[in-house]
C-alpha positions in Angstrom: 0.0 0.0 0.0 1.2 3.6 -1.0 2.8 5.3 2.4 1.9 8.7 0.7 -0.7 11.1 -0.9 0.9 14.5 -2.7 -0.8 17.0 -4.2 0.6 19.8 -6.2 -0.2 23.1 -7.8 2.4 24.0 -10.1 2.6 27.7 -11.3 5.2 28.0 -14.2 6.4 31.5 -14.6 6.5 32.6 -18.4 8.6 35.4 -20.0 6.1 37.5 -21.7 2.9 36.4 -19.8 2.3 33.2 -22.2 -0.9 31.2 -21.5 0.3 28.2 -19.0 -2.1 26.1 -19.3 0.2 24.0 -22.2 2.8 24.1 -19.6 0.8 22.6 -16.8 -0.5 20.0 -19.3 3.1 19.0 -19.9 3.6 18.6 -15.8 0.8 16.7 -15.6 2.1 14.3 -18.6 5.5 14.1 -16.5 3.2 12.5 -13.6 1.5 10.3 -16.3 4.5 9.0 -17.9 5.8 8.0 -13.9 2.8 5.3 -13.8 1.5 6.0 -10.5 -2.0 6.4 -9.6 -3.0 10.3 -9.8 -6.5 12.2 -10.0 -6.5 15.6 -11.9 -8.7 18.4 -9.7 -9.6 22.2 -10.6 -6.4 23.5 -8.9 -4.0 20.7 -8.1 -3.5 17.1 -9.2 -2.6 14.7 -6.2 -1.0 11.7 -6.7 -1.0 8.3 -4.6 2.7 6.5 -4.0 6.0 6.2 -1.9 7.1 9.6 -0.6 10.7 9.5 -2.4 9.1 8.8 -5.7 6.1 11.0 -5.5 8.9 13.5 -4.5 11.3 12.9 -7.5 8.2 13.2 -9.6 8.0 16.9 -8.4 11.6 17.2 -9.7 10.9 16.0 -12.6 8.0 18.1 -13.2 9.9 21.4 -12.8 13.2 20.5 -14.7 10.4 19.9 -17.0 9.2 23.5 -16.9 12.9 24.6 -17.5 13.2 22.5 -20.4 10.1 24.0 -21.9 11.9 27.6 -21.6 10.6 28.6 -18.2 12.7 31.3 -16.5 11.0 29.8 -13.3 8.3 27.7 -11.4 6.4 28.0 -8.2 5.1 24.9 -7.1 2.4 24.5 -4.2 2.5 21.3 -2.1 1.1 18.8 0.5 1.9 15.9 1.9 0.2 13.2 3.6 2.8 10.7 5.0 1.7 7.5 6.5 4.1 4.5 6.8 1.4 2.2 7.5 -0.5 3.3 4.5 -2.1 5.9 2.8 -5.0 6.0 0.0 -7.1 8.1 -1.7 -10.0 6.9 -1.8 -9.4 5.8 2.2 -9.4 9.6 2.8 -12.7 10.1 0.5 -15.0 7.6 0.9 -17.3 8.8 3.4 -18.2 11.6 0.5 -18.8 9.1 -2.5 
């Protein structure tokens, strides 16, 4: 069972006020491409793993923005750590 739910807002600075939305689709694809389970919401995504890879995802996703000619990012996040195990839908059953 995952020990760890992230969630993360990722706000890519642009150099001339360029529309980010292509940018956060591109982070999101990082987390995609990583294979672990993940839910897309209005204004984060959070995604369902082991701490130490659900962290180097974040990496990933902002040397991603860099690559795509970002000067900078700002990137929002929480963390729920629990060694004993962690879930999603554990957290948000009671509202389905």
């Amino acid at each position: 069972m995952a020990n760890a739910l992230v969630s993360i807002q990722i706000l890519p600075k642009t150099k001339s006020g360029e529309d980010v939305i292509p940018l956060v689709d591109a982070a999101i694809a990082v987390i995609d491409e990583s294979g672990v389970k993940y839910q897309v919401n209005p204004l984060e995504t959070t995604m369902e793993g082991e701490l130490s890879q659900l962290l180097a995802i974040i990496e990933k996703m902002n040397e991603k923005m860099i690559e795509l000619g970002c000067p900078g990012v700002l990137s929002q996040v929480k963390i729920s750590y629990n060694p004993s195990g962690v879930s999603m839908e554990k957290l948000t059953e009671k509202y389905r």
